[in-house]
MARTORFI-191888 format. One record per atom (N, C-alpha, C): residue number from 1; atom name; x, y, z. Coordinates in pm, whole numbers, padded with zeros to 5 digits. Last residue first. Example, Ala and Ser with C-alpha at 12.3 -4.5 7.8 and 13.67 -1.06 7.14 Angstrom:
2
<pos 2; site N; x 01285; y -00225; z 00708>
<pos 2; site CA; x 01367; y -00106; z 00714>
<pos 2; site C; x 01290; y 00003; z 00787>
<pos 1; site N; x 01319; y -00569; z 00780>
<pos 1; site CA; x 01230; y -00450; z 00780>
<pos 1; site C; x 01320; y -00330; z 00780>
***
This chain:
138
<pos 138; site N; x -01229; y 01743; z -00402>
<pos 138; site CA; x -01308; y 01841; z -00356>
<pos 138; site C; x -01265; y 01938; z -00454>
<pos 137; site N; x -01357; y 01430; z -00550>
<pos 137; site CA; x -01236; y 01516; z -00511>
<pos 137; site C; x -01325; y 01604; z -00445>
<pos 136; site N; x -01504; y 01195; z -00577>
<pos 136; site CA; x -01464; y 01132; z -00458>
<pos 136; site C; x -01390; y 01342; z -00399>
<pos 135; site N; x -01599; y 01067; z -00812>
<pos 135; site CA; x -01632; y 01224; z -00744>
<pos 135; site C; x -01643; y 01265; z -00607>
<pos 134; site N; x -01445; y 00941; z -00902>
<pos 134; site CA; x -01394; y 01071; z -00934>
<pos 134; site C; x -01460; y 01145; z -00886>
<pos 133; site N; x -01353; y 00701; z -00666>
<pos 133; site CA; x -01465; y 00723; z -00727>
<pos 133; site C; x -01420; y 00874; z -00788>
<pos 132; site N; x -01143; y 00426; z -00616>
<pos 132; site CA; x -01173; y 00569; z -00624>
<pos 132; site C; x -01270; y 00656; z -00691>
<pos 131; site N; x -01103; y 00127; z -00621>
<pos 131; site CA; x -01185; y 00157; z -00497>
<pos 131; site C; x -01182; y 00359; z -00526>
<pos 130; site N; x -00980; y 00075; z -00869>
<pos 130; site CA; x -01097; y 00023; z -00824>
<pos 130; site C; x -01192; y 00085; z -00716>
<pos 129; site N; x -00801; y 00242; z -00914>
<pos 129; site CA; x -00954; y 00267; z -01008>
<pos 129; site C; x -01008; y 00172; z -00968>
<pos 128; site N; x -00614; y 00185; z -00685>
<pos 128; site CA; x -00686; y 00348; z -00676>
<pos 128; site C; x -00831; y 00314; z -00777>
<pos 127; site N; x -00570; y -00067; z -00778>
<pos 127; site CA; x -00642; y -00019; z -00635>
<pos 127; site C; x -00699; y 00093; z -00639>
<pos 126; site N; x -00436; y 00013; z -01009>
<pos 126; site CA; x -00524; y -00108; z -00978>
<pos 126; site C; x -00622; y -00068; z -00920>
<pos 125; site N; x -00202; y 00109; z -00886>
<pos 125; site CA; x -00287; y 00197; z -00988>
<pos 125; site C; x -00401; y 00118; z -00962>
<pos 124; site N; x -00095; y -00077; z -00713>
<pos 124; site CA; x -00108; y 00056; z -00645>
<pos 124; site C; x -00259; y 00101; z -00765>
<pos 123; site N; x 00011; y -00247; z -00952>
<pos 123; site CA; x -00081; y -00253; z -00810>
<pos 123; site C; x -00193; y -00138; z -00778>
<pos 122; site N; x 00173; y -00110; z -01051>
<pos 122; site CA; x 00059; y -00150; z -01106>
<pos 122; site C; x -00049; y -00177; z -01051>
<pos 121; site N; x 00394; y -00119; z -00879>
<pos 121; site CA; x 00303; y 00003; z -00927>
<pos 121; site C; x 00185; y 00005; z -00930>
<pos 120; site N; x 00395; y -00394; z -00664>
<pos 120; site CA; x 00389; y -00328; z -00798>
<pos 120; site C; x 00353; y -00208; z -00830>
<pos 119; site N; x 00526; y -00351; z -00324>
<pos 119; site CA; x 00385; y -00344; z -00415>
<pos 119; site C; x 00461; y -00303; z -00514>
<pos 118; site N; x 00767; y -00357; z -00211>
<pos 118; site CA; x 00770; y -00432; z -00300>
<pos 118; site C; x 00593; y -00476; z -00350>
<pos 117; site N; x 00601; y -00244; z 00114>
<pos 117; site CA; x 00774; y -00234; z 00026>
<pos 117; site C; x 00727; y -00328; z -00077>
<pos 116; site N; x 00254; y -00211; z 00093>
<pos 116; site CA; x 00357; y -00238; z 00180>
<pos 116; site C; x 00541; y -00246; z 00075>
<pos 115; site N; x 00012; y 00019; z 00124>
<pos 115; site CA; x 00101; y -00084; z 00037>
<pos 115; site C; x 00232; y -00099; z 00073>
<pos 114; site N; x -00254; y 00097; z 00289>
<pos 114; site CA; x -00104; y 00056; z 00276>
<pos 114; site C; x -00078; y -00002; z 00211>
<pos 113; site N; x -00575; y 00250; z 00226>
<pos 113; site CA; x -00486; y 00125; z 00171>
<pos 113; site C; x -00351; y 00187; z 00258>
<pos 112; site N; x -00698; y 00465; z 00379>
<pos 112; site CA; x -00814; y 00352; z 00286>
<pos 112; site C; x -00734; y 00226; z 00268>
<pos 111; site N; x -00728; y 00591; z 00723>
<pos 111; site CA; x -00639; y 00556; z 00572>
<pos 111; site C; x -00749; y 00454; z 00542>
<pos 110; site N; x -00860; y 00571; z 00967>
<pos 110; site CA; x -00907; y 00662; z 00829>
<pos 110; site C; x -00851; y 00634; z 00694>
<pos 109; site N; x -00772; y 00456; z 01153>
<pos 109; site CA; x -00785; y 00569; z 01202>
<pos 109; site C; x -00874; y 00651; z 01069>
<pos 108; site N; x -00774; y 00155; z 01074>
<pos 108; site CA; x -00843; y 00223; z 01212>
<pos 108; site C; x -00887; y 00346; z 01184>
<pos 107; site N; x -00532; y 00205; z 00926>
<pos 107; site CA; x -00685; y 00179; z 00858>
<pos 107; site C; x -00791; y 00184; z 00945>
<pos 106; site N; x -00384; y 00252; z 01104>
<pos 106; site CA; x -00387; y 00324; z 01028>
<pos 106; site C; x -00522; y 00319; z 00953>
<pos 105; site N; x -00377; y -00031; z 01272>
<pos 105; site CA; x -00384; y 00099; z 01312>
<pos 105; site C; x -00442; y 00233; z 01245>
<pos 104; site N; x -00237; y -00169; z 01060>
<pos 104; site CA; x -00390; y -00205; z 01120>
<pos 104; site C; x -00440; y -00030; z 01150>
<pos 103; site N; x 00002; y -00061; z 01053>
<pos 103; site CA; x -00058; y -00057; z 00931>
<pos 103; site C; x -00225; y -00103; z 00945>
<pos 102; site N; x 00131; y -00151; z 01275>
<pos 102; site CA; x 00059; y -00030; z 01256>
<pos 102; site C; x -00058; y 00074; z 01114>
<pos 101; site N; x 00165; y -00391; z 01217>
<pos 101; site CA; x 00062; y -00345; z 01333>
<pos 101; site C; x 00032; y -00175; z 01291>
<pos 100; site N; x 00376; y -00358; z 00992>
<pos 100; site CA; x 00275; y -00439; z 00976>
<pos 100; site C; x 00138; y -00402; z 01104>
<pos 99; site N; x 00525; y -00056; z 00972>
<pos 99; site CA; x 00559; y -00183; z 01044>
<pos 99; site C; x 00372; y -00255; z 01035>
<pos 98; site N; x 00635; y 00051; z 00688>
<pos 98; site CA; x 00498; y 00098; z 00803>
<pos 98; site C; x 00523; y -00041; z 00836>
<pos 97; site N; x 00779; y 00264; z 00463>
<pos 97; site CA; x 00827; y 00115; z 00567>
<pos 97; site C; x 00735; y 00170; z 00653>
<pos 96; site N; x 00554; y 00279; z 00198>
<pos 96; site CA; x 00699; y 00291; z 00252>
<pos 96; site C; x 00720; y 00179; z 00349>
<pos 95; site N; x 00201; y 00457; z 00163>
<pos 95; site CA; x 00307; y 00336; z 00147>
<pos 95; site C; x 00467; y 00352; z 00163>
<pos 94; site N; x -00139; y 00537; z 00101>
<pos 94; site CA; x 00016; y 00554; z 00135>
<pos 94; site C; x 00081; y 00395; z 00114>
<pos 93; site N; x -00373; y 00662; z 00116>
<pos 93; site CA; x -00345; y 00616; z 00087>
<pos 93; site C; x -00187; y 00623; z 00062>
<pos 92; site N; x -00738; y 00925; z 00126>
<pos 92; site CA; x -00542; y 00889; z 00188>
<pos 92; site C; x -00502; y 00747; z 00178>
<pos 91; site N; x -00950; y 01048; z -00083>
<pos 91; site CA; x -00884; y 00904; z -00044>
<pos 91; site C; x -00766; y 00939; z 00006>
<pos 90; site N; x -01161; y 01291; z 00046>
<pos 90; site CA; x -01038; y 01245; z -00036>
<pos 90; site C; x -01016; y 01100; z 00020>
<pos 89; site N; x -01425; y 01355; z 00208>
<pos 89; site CA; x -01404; y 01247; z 00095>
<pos 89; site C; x -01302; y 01221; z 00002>
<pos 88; site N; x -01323; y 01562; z 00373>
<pos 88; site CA; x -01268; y 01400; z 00415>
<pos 88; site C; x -01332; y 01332; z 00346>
<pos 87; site N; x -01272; y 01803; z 00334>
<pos 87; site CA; x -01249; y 01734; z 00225>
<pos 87; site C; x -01186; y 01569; z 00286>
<pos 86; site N; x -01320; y 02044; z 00528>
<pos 86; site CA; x -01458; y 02004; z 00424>
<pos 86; site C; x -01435; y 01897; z 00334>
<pos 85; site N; x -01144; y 02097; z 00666>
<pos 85; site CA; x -01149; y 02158; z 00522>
<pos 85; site C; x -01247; y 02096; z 00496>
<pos 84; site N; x -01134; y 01867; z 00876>
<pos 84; site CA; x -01178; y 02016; z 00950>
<pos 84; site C; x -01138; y 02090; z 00788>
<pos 83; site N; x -01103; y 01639; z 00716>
<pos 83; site CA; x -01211; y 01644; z 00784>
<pos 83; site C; x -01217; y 01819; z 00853>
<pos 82; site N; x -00789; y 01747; z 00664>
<pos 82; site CA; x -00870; y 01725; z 00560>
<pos 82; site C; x -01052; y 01707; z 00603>
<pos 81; site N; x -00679; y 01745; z 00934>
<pos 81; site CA; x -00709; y 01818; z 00845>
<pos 81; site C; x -00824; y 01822; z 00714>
<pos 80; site N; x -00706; y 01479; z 00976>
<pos 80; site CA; x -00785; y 01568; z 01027>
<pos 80; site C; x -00842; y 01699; z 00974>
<pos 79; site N; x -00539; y 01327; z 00761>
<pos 79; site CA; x -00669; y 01335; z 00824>
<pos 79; site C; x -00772; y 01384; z 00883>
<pos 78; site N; x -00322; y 01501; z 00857>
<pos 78; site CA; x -00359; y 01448; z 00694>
<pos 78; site C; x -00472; y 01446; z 00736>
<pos 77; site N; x -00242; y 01364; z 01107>
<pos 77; site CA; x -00305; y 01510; z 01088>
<pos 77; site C; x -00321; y 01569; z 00960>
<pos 76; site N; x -00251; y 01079; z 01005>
<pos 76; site CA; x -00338; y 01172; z 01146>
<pos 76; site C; x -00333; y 01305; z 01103>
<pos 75; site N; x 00020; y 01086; z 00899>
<pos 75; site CA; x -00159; y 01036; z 00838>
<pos 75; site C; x -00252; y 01101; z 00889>
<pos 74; site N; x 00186; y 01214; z 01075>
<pos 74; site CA; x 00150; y 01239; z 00944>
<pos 74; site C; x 00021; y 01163; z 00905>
<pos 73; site N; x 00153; y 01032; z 01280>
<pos 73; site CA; x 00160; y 01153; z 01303>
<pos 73; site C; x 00120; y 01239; z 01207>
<pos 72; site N; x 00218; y 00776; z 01197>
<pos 72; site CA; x 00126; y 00784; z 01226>
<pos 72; site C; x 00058; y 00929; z 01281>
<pos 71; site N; x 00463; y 00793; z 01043>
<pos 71; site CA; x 00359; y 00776; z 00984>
<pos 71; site C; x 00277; y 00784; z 01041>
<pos 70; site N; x 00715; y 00857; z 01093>
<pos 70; site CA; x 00652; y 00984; z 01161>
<pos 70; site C; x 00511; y 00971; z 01112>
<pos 69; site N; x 00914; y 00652; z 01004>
<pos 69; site CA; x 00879; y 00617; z 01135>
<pos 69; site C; x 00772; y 00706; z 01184>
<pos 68; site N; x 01037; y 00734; z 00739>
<pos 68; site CA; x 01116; y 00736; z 00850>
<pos 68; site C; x 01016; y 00722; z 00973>
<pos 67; site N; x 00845; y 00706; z 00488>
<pos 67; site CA; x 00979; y 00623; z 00511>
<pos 67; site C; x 01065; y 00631; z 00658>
<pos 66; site N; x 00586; y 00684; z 00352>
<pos 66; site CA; x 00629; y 00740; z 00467>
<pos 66; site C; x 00725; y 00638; z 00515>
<pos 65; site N; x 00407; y 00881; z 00084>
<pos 65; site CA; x 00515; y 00747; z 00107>
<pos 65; site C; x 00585; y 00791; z 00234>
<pos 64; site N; x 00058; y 00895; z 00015>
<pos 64; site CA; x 00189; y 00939; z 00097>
<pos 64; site C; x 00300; y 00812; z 00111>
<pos 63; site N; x -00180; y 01011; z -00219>
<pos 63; site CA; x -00069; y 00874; z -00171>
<pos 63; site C; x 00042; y 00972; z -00096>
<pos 62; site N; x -00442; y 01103; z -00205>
<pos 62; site CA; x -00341; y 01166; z -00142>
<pos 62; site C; x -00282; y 01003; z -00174>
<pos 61; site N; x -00727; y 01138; z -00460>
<pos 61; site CA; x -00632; y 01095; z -00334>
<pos 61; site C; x -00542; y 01161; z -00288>
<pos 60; site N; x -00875; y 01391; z -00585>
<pos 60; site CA; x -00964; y 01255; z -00538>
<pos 60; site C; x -00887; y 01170; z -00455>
<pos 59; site N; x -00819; y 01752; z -00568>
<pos 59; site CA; x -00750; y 01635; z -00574>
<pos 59; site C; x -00828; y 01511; z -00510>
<pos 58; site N; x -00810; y 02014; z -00631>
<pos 58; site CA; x -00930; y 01925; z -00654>
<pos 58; site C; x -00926; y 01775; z -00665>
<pos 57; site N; x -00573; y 02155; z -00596>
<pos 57; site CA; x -00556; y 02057; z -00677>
<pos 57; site C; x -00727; y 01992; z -00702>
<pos 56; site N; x -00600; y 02286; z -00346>
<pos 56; site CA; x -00602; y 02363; z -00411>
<pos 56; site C; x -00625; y 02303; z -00574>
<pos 55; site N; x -00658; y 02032; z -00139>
<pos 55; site CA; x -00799; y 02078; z -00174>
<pos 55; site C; x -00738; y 02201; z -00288>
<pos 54; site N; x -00374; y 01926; z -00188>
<pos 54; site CA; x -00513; y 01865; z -00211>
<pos 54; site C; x -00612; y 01945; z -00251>
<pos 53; site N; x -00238; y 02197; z -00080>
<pos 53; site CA; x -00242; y 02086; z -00197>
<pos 53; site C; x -00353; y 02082; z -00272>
<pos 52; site N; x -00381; y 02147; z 00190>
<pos 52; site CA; x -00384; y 02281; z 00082>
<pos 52; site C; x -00324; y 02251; z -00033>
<pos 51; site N; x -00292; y 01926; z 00273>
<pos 51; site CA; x -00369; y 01927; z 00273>
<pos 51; site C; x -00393; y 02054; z 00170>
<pos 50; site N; x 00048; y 01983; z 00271>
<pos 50; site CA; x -00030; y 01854; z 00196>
<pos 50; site C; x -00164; y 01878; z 00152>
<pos 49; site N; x 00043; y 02215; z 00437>
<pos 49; site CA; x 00109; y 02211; z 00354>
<pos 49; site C; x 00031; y 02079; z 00214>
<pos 48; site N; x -00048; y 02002; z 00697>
<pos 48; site CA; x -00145; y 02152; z 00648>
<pos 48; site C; x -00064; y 02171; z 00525>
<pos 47; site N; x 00146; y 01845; z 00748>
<pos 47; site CA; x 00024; y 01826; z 00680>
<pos 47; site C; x -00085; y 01899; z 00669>
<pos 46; site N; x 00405; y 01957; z 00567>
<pos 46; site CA; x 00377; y 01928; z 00594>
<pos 46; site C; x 00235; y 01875; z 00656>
<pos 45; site N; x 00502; y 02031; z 00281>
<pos 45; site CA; x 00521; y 01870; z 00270>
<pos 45; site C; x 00435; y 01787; z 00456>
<pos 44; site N; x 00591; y 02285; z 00103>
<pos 44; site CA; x 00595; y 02238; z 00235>
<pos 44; site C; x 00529; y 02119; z 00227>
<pos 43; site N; x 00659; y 02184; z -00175>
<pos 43; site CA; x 00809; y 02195; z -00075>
<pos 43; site C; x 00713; y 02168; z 00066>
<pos 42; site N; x 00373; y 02049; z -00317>
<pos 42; site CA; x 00462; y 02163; z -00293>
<pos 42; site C; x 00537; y 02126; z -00187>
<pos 41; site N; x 00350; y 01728; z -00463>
<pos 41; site CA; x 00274; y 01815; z -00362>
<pos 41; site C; x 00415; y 01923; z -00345>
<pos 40; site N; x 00275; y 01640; z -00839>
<pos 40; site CA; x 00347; y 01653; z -00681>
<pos 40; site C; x 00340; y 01785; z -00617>
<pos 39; site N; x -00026; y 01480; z -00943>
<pos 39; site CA; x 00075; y 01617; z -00879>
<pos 39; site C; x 00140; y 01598; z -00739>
<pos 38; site N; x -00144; y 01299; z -01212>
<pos 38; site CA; x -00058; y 01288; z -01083>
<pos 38; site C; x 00019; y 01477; z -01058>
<pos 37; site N; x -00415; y 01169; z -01360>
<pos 37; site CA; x -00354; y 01311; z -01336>
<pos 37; site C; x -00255; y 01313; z -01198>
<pos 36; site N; x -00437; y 00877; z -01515>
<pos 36; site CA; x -00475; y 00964; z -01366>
<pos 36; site C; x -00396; y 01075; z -01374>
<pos 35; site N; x -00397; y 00645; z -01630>
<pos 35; site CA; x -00453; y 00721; z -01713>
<pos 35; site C; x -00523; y 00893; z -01561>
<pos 34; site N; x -00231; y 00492; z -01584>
<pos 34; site CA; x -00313; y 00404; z -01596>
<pos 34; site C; x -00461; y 00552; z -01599>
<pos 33; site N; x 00034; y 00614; z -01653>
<pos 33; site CA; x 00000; y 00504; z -01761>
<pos 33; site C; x -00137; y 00441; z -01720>
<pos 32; site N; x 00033; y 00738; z -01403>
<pos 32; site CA; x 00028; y 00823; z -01576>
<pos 32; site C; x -00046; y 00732; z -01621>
<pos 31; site N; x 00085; y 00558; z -01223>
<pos 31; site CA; x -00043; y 00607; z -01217>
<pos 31; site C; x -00079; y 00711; z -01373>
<pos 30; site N; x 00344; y 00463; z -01340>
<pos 30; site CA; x 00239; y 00415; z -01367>
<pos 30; site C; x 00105; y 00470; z -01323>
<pos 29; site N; x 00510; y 00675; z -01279>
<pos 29; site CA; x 00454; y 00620; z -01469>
<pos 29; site C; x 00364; y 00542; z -01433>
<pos 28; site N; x 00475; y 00709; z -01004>
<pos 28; site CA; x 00444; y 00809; z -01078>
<pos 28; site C; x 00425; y 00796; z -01251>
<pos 27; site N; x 00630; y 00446; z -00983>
<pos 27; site CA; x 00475; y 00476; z -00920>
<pos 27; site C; x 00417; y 00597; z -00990>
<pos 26; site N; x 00871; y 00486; z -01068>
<pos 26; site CA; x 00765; y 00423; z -01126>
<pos 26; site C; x 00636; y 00431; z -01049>
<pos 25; site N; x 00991; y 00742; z -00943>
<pos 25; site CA; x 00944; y 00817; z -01065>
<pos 25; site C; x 00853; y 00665; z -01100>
<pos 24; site N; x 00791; y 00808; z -00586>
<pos 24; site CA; x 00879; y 00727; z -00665>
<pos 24; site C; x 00844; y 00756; z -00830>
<pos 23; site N; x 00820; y 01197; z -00534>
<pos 23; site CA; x 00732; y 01068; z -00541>
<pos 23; site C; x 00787; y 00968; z -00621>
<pos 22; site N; x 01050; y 01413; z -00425>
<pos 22; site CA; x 00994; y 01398; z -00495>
<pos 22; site C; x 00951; y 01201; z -00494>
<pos 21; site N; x 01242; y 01460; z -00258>
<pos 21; site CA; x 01065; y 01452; z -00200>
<pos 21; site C; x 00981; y 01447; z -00304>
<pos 20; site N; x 01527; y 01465; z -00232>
<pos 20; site CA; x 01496; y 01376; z -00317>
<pos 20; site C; x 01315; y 01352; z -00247>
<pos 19; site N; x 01441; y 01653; z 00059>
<pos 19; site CA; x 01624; y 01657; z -00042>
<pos 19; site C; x 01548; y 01505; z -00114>
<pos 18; site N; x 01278; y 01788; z 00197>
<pos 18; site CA; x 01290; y 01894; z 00075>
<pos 18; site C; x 01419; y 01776; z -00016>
<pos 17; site N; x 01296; y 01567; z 00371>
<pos 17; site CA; x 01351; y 01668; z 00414>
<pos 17; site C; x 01383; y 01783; z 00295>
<pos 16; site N; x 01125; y 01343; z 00388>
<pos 16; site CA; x 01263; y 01325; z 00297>
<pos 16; site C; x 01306; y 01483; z 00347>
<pos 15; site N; x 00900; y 01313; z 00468>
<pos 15; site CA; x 01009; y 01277; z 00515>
<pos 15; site C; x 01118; y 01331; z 00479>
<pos 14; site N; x 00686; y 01367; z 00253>
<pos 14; site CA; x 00724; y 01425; z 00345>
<pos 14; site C; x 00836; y 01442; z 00439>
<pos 13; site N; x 00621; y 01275; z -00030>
<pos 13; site CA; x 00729; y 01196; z 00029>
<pos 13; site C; x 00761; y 01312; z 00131>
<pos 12; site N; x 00320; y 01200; z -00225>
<pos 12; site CA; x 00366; y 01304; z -00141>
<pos 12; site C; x 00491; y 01243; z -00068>
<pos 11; site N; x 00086; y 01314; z -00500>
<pos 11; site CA; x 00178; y 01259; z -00444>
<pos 11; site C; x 00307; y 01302; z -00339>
<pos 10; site N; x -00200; y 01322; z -00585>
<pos 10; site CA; x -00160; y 01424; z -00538>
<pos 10; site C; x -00051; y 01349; z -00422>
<pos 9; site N; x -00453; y 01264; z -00877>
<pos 9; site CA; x -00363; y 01159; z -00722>
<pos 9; site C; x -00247; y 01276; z -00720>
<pos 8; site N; x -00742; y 01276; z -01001>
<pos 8; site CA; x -00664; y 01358; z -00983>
<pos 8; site C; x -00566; y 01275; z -00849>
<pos 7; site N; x -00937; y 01103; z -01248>
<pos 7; site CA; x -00882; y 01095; z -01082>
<pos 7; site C; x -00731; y 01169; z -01099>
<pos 6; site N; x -01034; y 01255; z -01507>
<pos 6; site CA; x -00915; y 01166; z -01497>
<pos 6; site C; x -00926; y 01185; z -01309>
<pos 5; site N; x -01326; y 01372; z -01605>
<pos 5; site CA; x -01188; y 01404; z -01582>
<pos 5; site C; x -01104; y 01335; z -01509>
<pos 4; site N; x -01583; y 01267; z -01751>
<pos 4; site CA; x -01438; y 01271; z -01817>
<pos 4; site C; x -01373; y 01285; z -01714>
<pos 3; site N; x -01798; y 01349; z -01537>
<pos 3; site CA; x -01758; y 01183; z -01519>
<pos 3; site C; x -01569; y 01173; z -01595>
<pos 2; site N; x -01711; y 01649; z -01386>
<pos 2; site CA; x -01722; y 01565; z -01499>
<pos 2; site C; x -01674; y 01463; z -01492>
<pos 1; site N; x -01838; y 01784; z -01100>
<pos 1; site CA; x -01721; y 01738; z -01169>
<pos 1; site C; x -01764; y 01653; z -01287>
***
């Protein structure tokens, strides 16, 4: 991969049921604005669906926003997946309503970050070029 090419972030709102799954639009200006190639992930949403994404995208993260409670089910098999494709050097990385313990949990299991309700964008972007390496994708 070329040092040039922009961290590829491959955004994802699974929950939502196909109806508004599209990724928050400021989280999505600001990973633009902080100079990253953002794709939103196709209709299926789930985590074989996600994962074929990713690896079709050559994608360096996954942010998942996980709003209804199925986060630890979804990360997990995000995870696995991605370790049984050859592509558990993607970053997973998420955020929504994740009850504080389980947000331990999660970083247990493989996630890199949670960002919890009322992270800045900016934040978020921050984090990814600090801790994402571009040749992190598959």
């Amino acid at each position: 991969m070329s040092e040039s090419r922009p961290i590829r972030v491959v955004m994802a709102k699974p929950e939502a049921g196909g109806k508004g799954s599209a990724a928050p639009p400021t989280l999505v200006e600001a990973f633009t604005e902080a100079g990253f190639e953002v794709v939103q992930a196709d209709e299926d949403q789930s985590p074989a669906g996600l994962v074929a994404t990713v690896v079709r995208e050559g994608a360096d993260v996954i942010c998942i926003s996980s709003l209804l409670g199925e986060h630890e089910a979804l990360f997990g098999g995000v995870l696995d997946l991605l370790a049984e494709q050859g592509a558990g050097q993607v970053t997973v990385i998420g955020g929504g309503i994740i009850p504080t313990t389980d947000i331990t949990a999660l970083k247990e299991r493989g996630v890199a970050e949670i960002f919890s309700s009322g992270t800045p964008p900016w934040a978020a972007a921050e984090w990814i070029r600090d801790h994402v390496r571009q040749s992190s994708g598959v």
